[in-house]
NULOVEX-393690 format. One line per field, with one value per residue: residue number from 1; residue in one letter; x, y, z of N, C-alpha, C in turn. Coordinates in Angstrom, 1 decimal, padded with zeros to 4 digits. Each point is the difference from the previous one (the first is absolute). Example, Ala and Ser with C-alpha at 12.3 -4.5 7.8 and 13.67 -1.06 7.14 Angstrom:
2
num = [1/2] $
residuo = [A/S] $
n.x = [013.2/-000.4] $
n.y = [-005.7/001.1] $
n.z = [007.8/-000.7] $
ca.x = [-000.9/000.9] $
ca.y = [001.2/001.1] $
ca.z = [000.0/000.0] $
c.x = [000.9/-000.8] $
c.y = [001.2/001.1] $
c.z = [000.0/000.8] $
END
This chain:
54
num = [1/2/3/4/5/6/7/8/9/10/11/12/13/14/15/16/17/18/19/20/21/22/23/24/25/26/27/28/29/30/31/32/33/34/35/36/37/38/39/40/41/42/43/44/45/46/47/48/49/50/51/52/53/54] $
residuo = [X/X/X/X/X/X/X/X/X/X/X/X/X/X/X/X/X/X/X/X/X/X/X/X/X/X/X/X/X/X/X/X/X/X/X/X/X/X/X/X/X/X/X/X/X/X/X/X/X/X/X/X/X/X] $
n.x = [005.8/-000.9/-001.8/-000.2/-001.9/-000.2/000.3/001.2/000.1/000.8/-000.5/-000.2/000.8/-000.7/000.7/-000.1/000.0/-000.7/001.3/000.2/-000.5/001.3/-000.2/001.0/000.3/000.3/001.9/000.0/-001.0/-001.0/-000.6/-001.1/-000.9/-000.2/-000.5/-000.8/-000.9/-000.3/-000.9/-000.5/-000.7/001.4/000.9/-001.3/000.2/001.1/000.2/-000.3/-000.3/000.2/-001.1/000.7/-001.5/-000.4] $
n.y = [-007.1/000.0/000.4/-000.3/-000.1/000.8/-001.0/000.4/-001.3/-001.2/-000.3/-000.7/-000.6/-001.1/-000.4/001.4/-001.1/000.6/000.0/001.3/001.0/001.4/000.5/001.9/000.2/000.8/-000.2/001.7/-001.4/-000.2/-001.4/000.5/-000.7/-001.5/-000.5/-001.0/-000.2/-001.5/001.1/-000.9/000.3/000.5/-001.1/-000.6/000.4/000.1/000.7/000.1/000.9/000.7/000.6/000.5/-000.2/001.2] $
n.z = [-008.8/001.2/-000.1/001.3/000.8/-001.2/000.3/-000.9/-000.4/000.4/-001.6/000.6/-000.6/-000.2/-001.1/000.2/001.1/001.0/000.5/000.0/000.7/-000.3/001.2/-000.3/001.2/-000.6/000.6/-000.4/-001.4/001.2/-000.4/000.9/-000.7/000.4/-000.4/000.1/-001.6/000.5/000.6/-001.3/001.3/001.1/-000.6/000.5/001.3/-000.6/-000.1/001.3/-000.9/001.4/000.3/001.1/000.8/000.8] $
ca.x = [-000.4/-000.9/-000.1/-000.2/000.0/000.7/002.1/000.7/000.2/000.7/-001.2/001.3/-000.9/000.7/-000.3/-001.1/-001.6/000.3/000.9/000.3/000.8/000.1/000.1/000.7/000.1/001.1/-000.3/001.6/000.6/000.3/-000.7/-000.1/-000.8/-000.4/-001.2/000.0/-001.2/000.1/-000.9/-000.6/-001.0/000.3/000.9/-001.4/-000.3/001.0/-000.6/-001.9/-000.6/-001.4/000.0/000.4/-000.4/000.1] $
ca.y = [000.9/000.4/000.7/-000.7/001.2/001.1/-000.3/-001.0/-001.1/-000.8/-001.7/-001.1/-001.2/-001.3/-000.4/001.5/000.5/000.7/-000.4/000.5/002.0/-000.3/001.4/-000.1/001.2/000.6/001.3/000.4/000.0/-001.5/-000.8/-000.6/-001.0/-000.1/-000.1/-000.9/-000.6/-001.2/-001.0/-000.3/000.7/001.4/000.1/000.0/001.4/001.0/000.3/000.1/001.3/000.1/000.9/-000.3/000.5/-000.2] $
ca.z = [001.1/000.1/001.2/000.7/000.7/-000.1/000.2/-000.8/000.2/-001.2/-000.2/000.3/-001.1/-000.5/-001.5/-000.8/001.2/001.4/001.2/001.4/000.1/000.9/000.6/001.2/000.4/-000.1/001.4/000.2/-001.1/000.8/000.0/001.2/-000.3/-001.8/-000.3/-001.1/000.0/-001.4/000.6/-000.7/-000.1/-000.5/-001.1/-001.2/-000.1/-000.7/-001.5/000.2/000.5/000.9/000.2/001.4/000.7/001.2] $
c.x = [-001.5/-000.2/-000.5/-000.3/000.8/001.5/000.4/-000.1/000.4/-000.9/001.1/-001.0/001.3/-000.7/-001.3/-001.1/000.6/-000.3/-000.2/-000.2/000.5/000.4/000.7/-000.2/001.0/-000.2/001.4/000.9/001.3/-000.9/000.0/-001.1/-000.3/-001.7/-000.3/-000.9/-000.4/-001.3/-001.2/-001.5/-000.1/000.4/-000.8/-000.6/000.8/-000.7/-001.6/000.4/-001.1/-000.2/-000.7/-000.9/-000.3/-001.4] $
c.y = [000.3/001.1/-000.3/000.8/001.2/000.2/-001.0/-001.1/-000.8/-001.3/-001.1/-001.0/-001.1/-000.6/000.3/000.0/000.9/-000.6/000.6/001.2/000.0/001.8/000.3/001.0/001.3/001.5/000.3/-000.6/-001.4/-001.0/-000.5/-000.8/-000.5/-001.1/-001.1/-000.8/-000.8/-000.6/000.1/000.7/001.6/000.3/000.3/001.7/000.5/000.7/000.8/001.2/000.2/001.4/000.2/001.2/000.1/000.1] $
c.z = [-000.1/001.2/001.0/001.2/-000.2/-000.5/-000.9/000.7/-001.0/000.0/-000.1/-001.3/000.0/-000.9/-000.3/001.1/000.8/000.9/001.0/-000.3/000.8/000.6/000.5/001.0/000.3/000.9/-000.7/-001.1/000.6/-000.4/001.4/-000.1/-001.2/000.4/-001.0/000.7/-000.7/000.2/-001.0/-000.3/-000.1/-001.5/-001.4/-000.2/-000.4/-001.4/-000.1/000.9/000.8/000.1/001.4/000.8/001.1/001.0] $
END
């Protein structure tokens, strides 16, 4: 499990790289969305702290 924009998220791996995250959205303790990202350039960013201005 990681954190992800703020929110748990689960690190999907296949034989120890990353695969995928993946997000849900929860209403009422319902999973009404889920979220998933395999796309290589976002996936690089995992782990990299920003510090977000405006």
């Amino acid at each position: 499990m990681v954190i992800v924009n703020g929110a748990p998220a689960l690190r999907l791996e296949l034989d120890g790289e990353l695969e995928a995250v993946a997000t849900f959205t929860v209403a009422d303790g319902v999973v009404t969305a889920a979220y998933i990202v395999r796309n290589p350039h976002k996936l690089g960013l995992l782990g990299t702290e920003r510090v977000l201005t405006r």
